[in-house]
C-alpha positions as CSV (number, residue, x, y, z in Angstrom):
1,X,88.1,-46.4,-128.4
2,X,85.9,-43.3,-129.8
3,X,88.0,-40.7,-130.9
4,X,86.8,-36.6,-131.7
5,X,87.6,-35.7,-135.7
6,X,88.1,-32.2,-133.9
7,X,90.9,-30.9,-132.5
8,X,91.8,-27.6,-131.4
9,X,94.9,-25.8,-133.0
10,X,96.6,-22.5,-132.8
11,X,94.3,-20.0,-135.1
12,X,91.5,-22.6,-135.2
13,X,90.8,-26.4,-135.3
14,X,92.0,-29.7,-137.6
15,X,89.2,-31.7,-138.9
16,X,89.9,-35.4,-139.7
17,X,87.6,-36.9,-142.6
18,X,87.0,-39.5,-144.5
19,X,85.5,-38.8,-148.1
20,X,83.6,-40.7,-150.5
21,X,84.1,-39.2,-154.0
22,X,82.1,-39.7,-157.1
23,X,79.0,-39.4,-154.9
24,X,75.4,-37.7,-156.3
25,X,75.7,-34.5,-154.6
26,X,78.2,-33.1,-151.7
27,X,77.3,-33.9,-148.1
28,X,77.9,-34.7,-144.5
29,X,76.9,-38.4,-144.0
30,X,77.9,-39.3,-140.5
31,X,80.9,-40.1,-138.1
32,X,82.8,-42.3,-138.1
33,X,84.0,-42.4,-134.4
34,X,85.8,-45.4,-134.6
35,X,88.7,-44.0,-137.3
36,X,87.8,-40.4,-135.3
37,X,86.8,-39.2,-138.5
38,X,83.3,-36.9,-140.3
39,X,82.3,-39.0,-143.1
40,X,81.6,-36.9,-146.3
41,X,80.4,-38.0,-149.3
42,X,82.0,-35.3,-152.7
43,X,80.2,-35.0,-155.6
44,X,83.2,-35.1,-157.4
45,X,85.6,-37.6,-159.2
46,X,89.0,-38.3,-157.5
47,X,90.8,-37.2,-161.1
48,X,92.7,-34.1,-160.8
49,X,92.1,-32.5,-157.9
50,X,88.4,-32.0,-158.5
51,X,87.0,-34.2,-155.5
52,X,89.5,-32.0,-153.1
53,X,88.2,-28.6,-154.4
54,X,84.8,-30.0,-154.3
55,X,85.4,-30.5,-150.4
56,X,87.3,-27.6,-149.8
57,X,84.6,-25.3,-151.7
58,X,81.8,-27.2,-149.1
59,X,83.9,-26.6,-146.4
60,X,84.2,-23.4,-147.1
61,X,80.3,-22.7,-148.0
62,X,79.1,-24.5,-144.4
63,X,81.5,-22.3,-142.3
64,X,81.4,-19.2,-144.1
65,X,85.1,-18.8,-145.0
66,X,86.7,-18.0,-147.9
67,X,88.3,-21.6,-149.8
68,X,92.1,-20.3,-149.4
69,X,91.5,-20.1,-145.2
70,X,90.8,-24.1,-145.6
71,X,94.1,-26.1,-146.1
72,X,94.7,-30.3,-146.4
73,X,97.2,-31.0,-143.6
74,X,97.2,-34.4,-144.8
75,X,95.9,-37.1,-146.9
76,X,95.8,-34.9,-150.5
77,X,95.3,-38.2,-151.9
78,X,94.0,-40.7,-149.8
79,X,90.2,-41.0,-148.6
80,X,91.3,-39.8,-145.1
81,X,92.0,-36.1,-144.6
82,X,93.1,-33.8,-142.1
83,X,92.1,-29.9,-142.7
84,X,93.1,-27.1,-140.9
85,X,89.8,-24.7,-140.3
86,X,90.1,-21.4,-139.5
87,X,87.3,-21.4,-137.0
88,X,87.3,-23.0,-133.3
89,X,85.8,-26.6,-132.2
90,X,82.9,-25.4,-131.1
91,X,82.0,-23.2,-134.3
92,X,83.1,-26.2,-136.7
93,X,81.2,-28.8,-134.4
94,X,77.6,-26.5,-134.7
95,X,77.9,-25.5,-137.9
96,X,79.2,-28.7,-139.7
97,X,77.1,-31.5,-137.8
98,X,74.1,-28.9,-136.2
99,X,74.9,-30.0,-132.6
């Protein structure tokens, strides 16, 4: 069953993904529409924190928000993560996967 990694939520959308961290450099690698989820690789190490503000600060960057607008609903420490986005589906769907 496919499932959308964006839903619609009052003030803006959640965004279900499924990071990679310690990768080369910070980017959006695919879908995964089997777990529903935007696959993103973070250059970043999962010790700290850092891999977390590395995705939050490329969130941010990509949909042209400040950092504090992005929050993790869930998943702070797991690979899967829902993020509340302060923009709608249809502004997080063009300018995060170009569609």
């Amino acid at each position: 069953m496919k499932k959308d990694h964006l839903r619609p939520r009052e003030g803006g959308c959640s965004l279900t993904l499924d990071v990679s961290p310690g990768a080369s450099r910070t980017e959006i690698s695919g879908v995964n529409e089997w777990r529903g989820a935007l696959q993103v690789r973070v250059a970043a190490e999962p010790r700290e924190g850092a891999a977390n503000e590395e995705l939050i600060r490329f969130l941010a960057e990509r949909l042209g928000v400040p950092r504090r607008a992005i929050t993790i609903e869930r998943g702070a420490t797991s690979s899967l993560k829902v993020v509340s986005l302060p923009v709608d589906v249809a502004t997080a769907r063009k300018l995060l996967e170009g569609t």
